[in-house]
C-alpha positions, 0 to 999 in steps of 0.5 A: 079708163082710171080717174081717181078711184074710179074705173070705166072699162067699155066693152061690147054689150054681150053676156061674153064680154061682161063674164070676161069684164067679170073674170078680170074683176075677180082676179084684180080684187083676188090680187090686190085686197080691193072688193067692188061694191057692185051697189054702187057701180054702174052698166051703162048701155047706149041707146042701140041696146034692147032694155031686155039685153040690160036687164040681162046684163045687170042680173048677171054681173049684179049691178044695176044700170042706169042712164046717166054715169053721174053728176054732181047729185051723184057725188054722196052715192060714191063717198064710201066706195074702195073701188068704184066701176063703172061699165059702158056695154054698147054695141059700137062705141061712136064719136057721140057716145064718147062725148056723153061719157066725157061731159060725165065724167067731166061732172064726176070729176068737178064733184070730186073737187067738192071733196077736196077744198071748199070752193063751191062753197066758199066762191074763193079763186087763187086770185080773190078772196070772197065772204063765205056764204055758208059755215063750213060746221053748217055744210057738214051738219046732216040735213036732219038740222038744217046743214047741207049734209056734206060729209066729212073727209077725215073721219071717213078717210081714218075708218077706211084706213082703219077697216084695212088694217083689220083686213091685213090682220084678219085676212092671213092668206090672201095675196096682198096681205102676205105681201105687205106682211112679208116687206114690213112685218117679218123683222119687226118685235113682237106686239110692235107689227103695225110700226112706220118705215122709211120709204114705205108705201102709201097703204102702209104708212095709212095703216100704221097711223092707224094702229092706235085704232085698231088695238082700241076696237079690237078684241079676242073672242074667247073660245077654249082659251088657249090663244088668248092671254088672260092679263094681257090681252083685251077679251071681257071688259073695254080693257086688259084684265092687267088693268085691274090687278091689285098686286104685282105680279110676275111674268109668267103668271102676266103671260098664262093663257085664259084656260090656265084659270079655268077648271073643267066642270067648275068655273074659275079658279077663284082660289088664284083671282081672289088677291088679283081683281076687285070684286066687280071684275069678279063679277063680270069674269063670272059671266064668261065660260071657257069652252071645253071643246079644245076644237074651237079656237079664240078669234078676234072680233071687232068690238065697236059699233057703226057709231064707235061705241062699245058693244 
């Protein structure tokens, strides 16, 4: 059973049903790009099941079980997943166990209007308008000033956005990347992949608002430098090198690759960079290395921090 991004899948509380549950799972996210955080899902057993045949079940598969599908003190537990699964492993599913599922689901499904607008908070109805008991700044302040903690949707909603657009990029040869590449990518010019289309879908349209984003956090970590430009592209500093230039230069000298100004056994070619960068971008060239192993390649790394700084 679906309802918004959760799923609960009933099955018979037995290692066969739970490595078929298992297998599913692994093909689903091997299809679809999704991951379950395992963390945050949940087995759920009634109380026909021996506590040793739930443990078992949870050493197994990797999720904890627990008692209760949830409530409304559930709801921050399960802000941040992609996927969540809940399972419900019981050896006859009767009248009474639906119901309990139900009357839980019910609660997830209220915490999840709590998500959506403000009316827990606000005690506003369609029909009435009522003073607000708490600002909404003190609702989302952490609890560590006073607030209530309640975490805000649109940031959150922009750094998920964001994480799949880097999946897309780094991800090359699993399924749903190849698609999403091949339906928008394969005629688009170059440096413009991330471009929004009419009548795309909702993941792309995502992506592409995000694009912005990706190329601020983005960077090349340089190995031998053959990949990497060294004007263009974002690799030493929070900014392309061409930032910087004191000179205009022309475009095959914009496009040359890092190891094209890298001397084997003797640094930079300082000769070429004197006339073109200033003297603390000089400085901080100085600390990089070009690798003379032509094996390993430039790759692209993610250069914010949790928090949206500059490493």
């Amino acid at each position: 059973m679906f309802f918004a991004d959760d799923m609960v899948q009933f099955a018979e509380a037995s290692t066969q049903q739970l490595n078929v549950i298992l297998e599913c799972l692994n093909w689903f996210c091997s299809r679809s790009g999704q991951k379950v955080n395992r963390q945050k899902s949940h087995i759920f057993v009634s109380r026909n099941v021996e506590e040793a045949v739930a443990n078992n079940l949870s050493s197994i598969s990797g999720i904890p079980s627990t008692t209760d599908l949830g409530s409304m003190s559930g709801y921050h537990q399960f802000m941040g997943e992609s996927l969540g699964v809940r399972y419900w492993c019981s050896p006859c599913l009767n009248p009474s166990h639906y119901i309990r599922y139900k009357l839980a689901f019910y609660r997830w499904g209220y915490a999840l209007k709590l998500k959506n607008n403000s009316k827990l908070y606000v005690g506003r109805t369609e029909w009435e308008r009522k003073c607000h008991l708490v600002n909404w700044e003190v609702c989302v302040d952490p609890k560590s000033k006073g607030g209530l903690g309640v975490k805000r949707l649109h940031p959150r909603n922009l750094a998920f956005k964001t994480k799949l657009g880097w999946r897309l990029m780094e991800e090359k040869d699993s399924f749903w990347a190849r698609v999403l590449k091949g339906k928008y990518m394969q005629t688009a010019p170059n440096g413009q992949e991330l471009q929004a289309k009419q009548g795309a879908s909702n993941a792309w349209q995502g992506i592409t608002k995000v694009a912005n984003f990706l190329e601020l956090g983005r960077k090349v970590a340089v190995r031998n430098g053959k990949s990497t430009c060294f004007w263009i592209d974002k690799w030493v500093g929070n900014e392309p090198l061409s930032k910087f230039l004191l000179k205009d230069i022309d475009l095959v000298e914009r496009y040359k690759k890092v190891h094209e100004y890298w001397i084997r056994r003797i640094g930079w070619n300082s000769e070429a960079l004197n006339e073109m960068l200033p003297t603390h971008m000089k400085n901080i060239l100085v600390t990089c290395i070009v690798s003379n192993n032509e094996d390993i390649e430039d790759s692209r790394c993610w250069d914010k921090t949790s928090k949206g700084d500059s490493h």
